[in-house]
N, C-alpha and C positions, 0 to 999 in steps of 0.2 A: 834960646836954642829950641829948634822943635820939636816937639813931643813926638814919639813914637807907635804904631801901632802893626801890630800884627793879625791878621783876617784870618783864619780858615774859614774852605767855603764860600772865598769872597768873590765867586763865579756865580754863586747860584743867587735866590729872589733878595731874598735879606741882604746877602753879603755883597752885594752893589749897590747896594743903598748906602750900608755903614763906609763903603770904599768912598762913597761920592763924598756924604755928610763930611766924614775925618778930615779928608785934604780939604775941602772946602773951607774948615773951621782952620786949616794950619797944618796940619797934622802930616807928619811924612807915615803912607804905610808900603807896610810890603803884605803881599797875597798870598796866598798858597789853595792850591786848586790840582783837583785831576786833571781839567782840560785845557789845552792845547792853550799857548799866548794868545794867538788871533780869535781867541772866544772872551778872553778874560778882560777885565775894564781897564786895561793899560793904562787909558787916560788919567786915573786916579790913581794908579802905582809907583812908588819908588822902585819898587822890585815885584818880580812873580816867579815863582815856582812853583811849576808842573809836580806834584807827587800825590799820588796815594795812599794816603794816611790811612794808621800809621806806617812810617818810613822813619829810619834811624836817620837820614838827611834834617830833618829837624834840627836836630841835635846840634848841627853847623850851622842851620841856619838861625839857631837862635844866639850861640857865642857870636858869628861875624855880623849880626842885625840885632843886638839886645831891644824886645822892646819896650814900651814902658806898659802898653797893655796889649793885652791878648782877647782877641772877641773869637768864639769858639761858634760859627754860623756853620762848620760841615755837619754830613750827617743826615739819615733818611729825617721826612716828615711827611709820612701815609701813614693812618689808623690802620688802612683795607691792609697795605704790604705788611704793616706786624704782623696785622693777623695769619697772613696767610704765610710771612715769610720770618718769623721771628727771629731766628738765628741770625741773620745779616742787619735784622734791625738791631738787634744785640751787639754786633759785632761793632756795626758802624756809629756804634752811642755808647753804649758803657766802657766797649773796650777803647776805643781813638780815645774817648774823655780823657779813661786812666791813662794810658801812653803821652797822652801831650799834657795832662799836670806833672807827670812822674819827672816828663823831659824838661816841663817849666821847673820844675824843686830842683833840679841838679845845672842846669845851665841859665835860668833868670830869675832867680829866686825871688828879685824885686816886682818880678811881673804882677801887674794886676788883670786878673783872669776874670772877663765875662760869659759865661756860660747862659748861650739860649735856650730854656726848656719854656715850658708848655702848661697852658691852660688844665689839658689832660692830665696833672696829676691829681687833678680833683675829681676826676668823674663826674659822677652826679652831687652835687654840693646838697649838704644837708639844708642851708639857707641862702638866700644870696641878696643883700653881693657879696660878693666873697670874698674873703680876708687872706692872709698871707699865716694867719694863726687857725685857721679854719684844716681839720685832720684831713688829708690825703687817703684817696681810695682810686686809684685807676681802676678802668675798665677798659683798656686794650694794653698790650705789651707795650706798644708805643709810650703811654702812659706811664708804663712800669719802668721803663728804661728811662722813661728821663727823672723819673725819680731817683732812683739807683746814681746818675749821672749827679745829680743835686747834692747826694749824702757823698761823694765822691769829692767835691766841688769841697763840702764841710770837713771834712777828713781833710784834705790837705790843709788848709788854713789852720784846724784844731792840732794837728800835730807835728806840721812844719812849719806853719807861718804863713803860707804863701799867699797872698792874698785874694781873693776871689767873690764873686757875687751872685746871686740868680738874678734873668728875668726870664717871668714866667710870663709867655706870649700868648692871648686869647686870639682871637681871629683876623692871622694879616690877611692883607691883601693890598690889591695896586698894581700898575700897568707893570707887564714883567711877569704876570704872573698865569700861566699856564692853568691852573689846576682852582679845586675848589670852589665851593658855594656861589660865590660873584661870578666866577669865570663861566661854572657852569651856565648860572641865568642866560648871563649876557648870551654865550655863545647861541646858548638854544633860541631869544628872542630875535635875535640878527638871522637865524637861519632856520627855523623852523616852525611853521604856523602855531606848534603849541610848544607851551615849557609845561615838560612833564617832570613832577619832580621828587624825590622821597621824601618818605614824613608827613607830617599833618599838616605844617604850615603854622605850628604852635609853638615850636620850639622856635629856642632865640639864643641868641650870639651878641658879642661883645668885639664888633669889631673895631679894626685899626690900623691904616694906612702905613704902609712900608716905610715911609718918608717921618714918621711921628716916630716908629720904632727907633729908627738912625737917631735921631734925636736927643732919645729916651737913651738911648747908648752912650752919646758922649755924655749928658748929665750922670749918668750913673761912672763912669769912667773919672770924669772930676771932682763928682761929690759924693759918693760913696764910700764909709767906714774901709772897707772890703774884706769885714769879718764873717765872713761865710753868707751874710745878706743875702734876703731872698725878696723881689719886689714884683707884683702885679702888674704888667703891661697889657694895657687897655685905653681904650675912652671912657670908660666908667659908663656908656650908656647900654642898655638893651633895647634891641629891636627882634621882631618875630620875623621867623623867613618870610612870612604872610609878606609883612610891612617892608619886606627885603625889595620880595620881587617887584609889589606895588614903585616902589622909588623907582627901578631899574627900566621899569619897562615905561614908564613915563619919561625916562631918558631915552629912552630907544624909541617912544613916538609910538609908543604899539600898546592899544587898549588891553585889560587885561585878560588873558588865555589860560592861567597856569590852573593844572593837575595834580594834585599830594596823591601817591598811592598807598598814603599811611603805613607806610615799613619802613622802619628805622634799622637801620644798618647796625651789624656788631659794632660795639666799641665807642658806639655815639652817644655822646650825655643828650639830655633833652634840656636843659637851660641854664645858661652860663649869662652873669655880669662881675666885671668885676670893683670893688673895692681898691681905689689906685692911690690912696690920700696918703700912702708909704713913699709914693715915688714918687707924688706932688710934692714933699716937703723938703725933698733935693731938688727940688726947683724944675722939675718936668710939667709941664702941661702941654694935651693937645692940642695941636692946632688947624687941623683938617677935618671937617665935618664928614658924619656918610652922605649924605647929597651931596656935596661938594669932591667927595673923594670918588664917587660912583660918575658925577658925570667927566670925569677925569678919566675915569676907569673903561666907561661905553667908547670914548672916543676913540682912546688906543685900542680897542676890542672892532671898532668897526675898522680902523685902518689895520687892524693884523686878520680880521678874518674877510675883507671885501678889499681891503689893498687901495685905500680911498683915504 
């Protein structure tokens, strides 16, 4: 009989990925999303519903669809919007979190709840790479909410049962994806004589392909305790923007131009890797290199910005 899964969010970058991954392995899911069916990846749905969470319609839809897990991908992910817009970052992460555990404790109590948070509960790490034992310090609301979101995640399982897990995501990316560090390169080297960029060029990231994440998901979904668990999603490697753009723009065939104007924006750690050998030993490992994922990445960048 086939496993079940329930997506929130499973319109936006993440949550088509985990759509494709799931059915591809077996997996019957059903979606739920604000936008419209003709936006959503039908092709990988058993079901889709339109609502904007929270909505008491959950509530139905999780008695007539029980599923067997819940991947919770809705919900802002902009540092710059927390800052600027806290409140709705608030609303749309700590409060949907509580509302859709609260509705998972009373209608699926079986459910096992994947909760996406974020590199950002570390800030700036005291050492790195960074461990999943290593103390929490945000440094944007974003940050702070998904922590909040996390101890929310622990709560339910410490005092209902219900089963749940973190992954803590460093730096996606991958075709699909509008926004962000990669997107920015790429966009500015395909269309602008210079890539002007913030920061020094010193700071460094941990990234990791959309497609590894999906991955990382169903491993965590089949071999995970699901007792409140919290696990580093990553490649385990660092690279500096420096060495970012160098890759990128050798994929795009364009010597290099780039500009740091050395100002780091609110809310930005200056260097992240992380420590993933928690979620290696449920059997995750990557398998999409960043050369390999970037020139993946340039190629759908030059067919969505020159239509080629």
């Amino acid at each position: 009989m086939s496993k079940t899964v329930l997506i929130t969010g499973v319109a936006g970058f993440i949550g088509r990925y985990a759509a494709r991954s799931f059915s591809k392995n077996g997996w019957e899911v059903t979606g739920v999303d604000v936008v419209s069916p003709e936006n959503a990846p039908l092709s990988n749905l058993k079901a889709y519903f339109s609502l904007n969470l929270p909505d008491p319609e959950i509530d139905r839809i999780l008695k007539d669809n029980t599923p067997d897990v819940c991947i919770h991908c809705a919900g802002r992910a902009s540092v710059g919007l927390s800052i600027s817009d806290p409140s709705s970052d608030f609303y749309d992460g700590a409060v949907l979190t509580f509302e859709l555990l609260n509705a998972l404790r009373q209608f699926a109590p079986a459910c096992k709840f994947i909760f996406l948070s974020s590199a950002a509960v570390y800030g700036n790490p005291e050492t790195l790479p960074v461990t999943e034992i290593q103390p929490t310090n945000p440094i944007s609301p974003y940050g702070f909410h998904k922590l909040i979101c996390e101890q929310l995640c622990r709560e339910f399982y410490q005092v209902y049962g219900l089963p749940t897990a973190v992954v803590r995501i460093f730096s996606a990316y991958g075709p699909g994806l509008h926004r962000q560090v990669i997107w920015d390169i790429c966009r500015k080297a395909l269309t602008l004589n210079t890539v002007k960029l913030q920061g020094t060029g010193k700071e460094s990231r941990d990234f990791i392909h959309a497609a590894d994440i999906a991955n990382a998901l169903l491993v965590v979904a089949r071999s995970s305790p699901m007792k409140g668990d919290v696990y580093n999603l990553a490649s385990g490697k660092e690279v500096t923007i420096k060495a970012l753009v160098d890759i990128i723009l050798r994929q795009c065939g364009r010597e290099s131009s780039e500009v740091f104007d050395g100002i780091i924006p609110d809310g930005t750690p200056s260097n992240w890797v992380a420590d993933i050998s928690k979620i290696r030993k449920l059997g995750f490992s990557p398998s999409i290199s960043l050369e390999e994922g970037v020139k993946f990445f340039v190629d759908w960048c030059i067919a969505e910005l020159k239509g080629v």
